[in-house]
N, C-alpha and C positions, 0 to 999 in steps of 0.2 A: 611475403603476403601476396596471397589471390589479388588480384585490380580484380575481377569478374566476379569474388567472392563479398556482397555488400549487403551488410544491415543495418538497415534503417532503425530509429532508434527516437520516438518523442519522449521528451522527458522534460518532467517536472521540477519542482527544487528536493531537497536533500540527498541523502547519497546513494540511493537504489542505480539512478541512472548512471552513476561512474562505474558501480561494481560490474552493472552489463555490458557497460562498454569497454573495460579492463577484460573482462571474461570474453569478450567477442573480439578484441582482436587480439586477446592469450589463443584463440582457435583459428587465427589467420585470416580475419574478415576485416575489412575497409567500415568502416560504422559512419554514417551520415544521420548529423544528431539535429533536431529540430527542436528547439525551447521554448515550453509554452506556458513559462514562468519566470517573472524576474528574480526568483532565488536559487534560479540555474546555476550550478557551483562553476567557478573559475577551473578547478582541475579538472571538470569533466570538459569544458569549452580549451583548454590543452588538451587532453586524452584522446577525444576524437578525429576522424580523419577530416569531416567539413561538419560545420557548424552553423546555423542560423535559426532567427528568433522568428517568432511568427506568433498572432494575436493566441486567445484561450478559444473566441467561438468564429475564429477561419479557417475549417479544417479543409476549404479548396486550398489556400495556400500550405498546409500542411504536406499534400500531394504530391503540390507543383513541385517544391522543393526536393521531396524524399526525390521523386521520378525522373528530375532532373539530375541528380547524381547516381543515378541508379539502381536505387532502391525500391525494392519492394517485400520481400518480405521484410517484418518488423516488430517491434517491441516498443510498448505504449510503458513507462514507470513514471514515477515519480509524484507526489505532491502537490495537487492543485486540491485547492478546497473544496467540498462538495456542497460547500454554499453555493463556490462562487461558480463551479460547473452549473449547478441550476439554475444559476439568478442568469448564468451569458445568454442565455435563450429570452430573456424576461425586459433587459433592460438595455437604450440603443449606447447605452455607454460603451458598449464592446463592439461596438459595429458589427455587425455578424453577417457573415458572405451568405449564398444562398444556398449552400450546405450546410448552411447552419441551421437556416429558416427552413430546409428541407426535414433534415433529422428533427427536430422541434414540431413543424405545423403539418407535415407528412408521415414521416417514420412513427412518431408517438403520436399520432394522434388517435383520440381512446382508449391510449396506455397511460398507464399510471405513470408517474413521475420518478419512480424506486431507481435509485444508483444502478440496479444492473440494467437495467431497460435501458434508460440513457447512456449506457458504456455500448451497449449491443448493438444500439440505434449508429451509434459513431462508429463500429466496427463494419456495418454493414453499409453506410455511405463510406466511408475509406475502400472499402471494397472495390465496388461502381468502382473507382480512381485506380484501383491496379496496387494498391496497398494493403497487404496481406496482416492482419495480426497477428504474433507468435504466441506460442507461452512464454509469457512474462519472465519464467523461474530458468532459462534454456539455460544460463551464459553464469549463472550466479548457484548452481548445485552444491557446491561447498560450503555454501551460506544454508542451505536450509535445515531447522530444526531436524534432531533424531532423536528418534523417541527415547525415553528415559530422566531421571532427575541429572540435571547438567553442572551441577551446582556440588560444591565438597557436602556442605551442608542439605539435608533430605527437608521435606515439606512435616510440620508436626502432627497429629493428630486431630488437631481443630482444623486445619488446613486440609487435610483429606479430607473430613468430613462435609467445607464448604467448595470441595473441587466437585466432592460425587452430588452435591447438593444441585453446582451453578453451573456444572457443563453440558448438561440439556438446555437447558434457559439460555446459555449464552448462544448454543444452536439454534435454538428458536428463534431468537433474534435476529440472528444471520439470514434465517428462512424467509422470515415478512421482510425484509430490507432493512431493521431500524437504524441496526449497527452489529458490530461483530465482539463486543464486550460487555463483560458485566463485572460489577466489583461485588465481593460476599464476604459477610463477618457476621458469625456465627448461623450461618442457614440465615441468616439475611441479608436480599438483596441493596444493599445500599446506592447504587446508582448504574445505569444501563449508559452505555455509547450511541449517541443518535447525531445527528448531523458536525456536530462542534467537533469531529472525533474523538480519538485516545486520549492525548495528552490530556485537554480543555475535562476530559471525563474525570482524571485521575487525582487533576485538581479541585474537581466538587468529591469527592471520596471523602478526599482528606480536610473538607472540612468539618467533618461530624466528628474529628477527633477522638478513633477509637481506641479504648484502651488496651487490647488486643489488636494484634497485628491482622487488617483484613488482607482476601487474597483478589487477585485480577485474573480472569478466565478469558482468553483470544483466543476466538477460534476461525477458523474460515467456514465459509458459508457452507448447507450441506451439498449443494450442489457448483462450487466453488467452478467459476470459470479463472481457468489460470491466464487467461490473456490479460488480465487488470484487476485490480484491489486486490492481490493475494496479500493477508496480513503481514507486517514488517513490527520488530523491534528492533532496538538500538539500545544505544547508552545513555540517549537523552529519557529514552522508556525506564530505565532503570535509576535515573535521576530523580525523574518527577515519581516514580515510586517509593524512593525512600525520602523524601520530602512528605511525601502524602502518609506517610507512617502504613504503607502494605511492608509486607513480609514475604510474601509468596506470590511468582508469577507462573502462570500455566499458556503454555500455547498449543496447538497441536503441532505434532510432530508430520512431516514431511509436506505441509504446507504452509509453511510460514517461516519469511526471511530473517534471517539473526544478522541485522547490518554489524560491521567491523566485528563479528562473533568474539575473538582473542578478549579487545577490549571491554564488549560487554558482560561475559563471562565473568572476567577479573573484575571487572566495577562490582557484576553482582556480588560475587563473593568479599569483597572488600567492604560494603555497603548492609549486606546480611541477608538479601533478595535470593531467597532462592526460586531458582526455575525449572520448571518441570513440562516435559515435552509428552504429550499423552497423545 
């Protein structure tokens, strides 16, 4: 392994941030991981080369840290709520250094409040600090959707029908900021993704109890910046989808991570979730 070859790496909870850090030093890099969440996985705080926690809205100590082990390019993943992204700017329970109160009463000011603006605003004071943001996707390309039905089992006819119906809609979504989902049974939309995400979405689906199997539309934004929020599912996506009584998941193909892929694959088809990468 390079000592001279290092990336920096914040990360969130669940498991996006092990796979980029298993993929970055599978490519002989040093990874210096900064956690800025307490559902920071244990294997990734083994996996990496240095590791340290640091607040959600101290992104000067986020810096100090990478820069002191020398890092600077880097990759933001993982899991913080976009509640709680918004409210660290809002409430002094988070103490927020003056990068924080910079990005917040500076950077947005007159800007809307929309997820990307606020990831850009952070992008662009990480900057100033010598903290480069990568593409998220660099370290994890074997994870990403390809296009086509991934599943033994194909999508039925009603299920086409509400893919070509909800995959504009679910674009649109993407486009105004709301969320990047939408659920559809029979050419109706029965519930949009807005701040609670995916999961918390897929559990209002399934309470309307459809008699027919609805489908789930993820899509990435149209103008998807790969540095942060590139859509992810997993096995827990495919959990709460056949809990919720969906049948069919659609994601777009080559922008969207398939965490532990093997696993979720096989869940889906054991489960009867088929997916289809468009």
């Amino acid at each position: 392994m390079d000592e001279n070859k290092v990336l920096g790496l914040i990360a969130g909870g669940g498991q996006l941030p092990l796979m980029v850090a298993q993929g970055a030093r599978a490519a002989g890099l040093r990874v210096v991981c900064v956690g800025i969440d307490d559902s920071v996985s244990e294997d990734l705080k083994q996996t990496v080369d240095v590791f340290c926690m640091a607040a959600v809205a101290r992104p000067g100590s986020w810096i100090r840290k990478l820069r002191r082990h020398g890092a600077t390019d880097t990759i933001m993943v993982g899991s913080v709520s976009k509640a709680r992204l918004h409210s660290a700017g809002r409430v002094l329970r988070y103490i927020p250094d003056w990068r924080a109160f910079r990005i917040f009463y500076s950077r947005m000011r007159h800007k809307s409040a929309q997820t990307d603006v606020l990831l850009g605003a952070v992008a662009d004071e990480l900057a100033t600090g010598g903290i480069i943001l990568q593409d998220s996707t660099k370290y994890c390309q074997q994870q990403m959707a390809k296009e086509g039905v991934l599943t033994p089992k194909s999508p039925s006819n009603q299920a086409l029908e509400d893919i070509a119906f909800g995959w504009n809609i679910a674009k649109t979504l993407g486009e105004m900021d709301i969320g990047q989902a939408v659920a559809v049974n029979e050419k109706a939309v029965i519930a949009v993704e807005a701040l609670e995400g995916t999961a918390q979405m897929i559990k209002r689906a399934g309470q309307f109890g459809m008699a027919k199997k609805w489908t789930l539309i993820k899509t990435s934004k149209p103008k998807q910046d790969m540095r942060f929020d590139v859509p992810c599912v997993g096995p827990d996506t495919i959990q709460d989808l056949s809990d919720a009584g969906a049948g069919c998941l659609v994601i777009e193909a080559g922008k969207t991570i398939i965490i532990d892929k093997d696993k979720t694959l096989d869940l889906a088809n054991q489960l009867g979730i088929v997916i289809v990468a468009r």
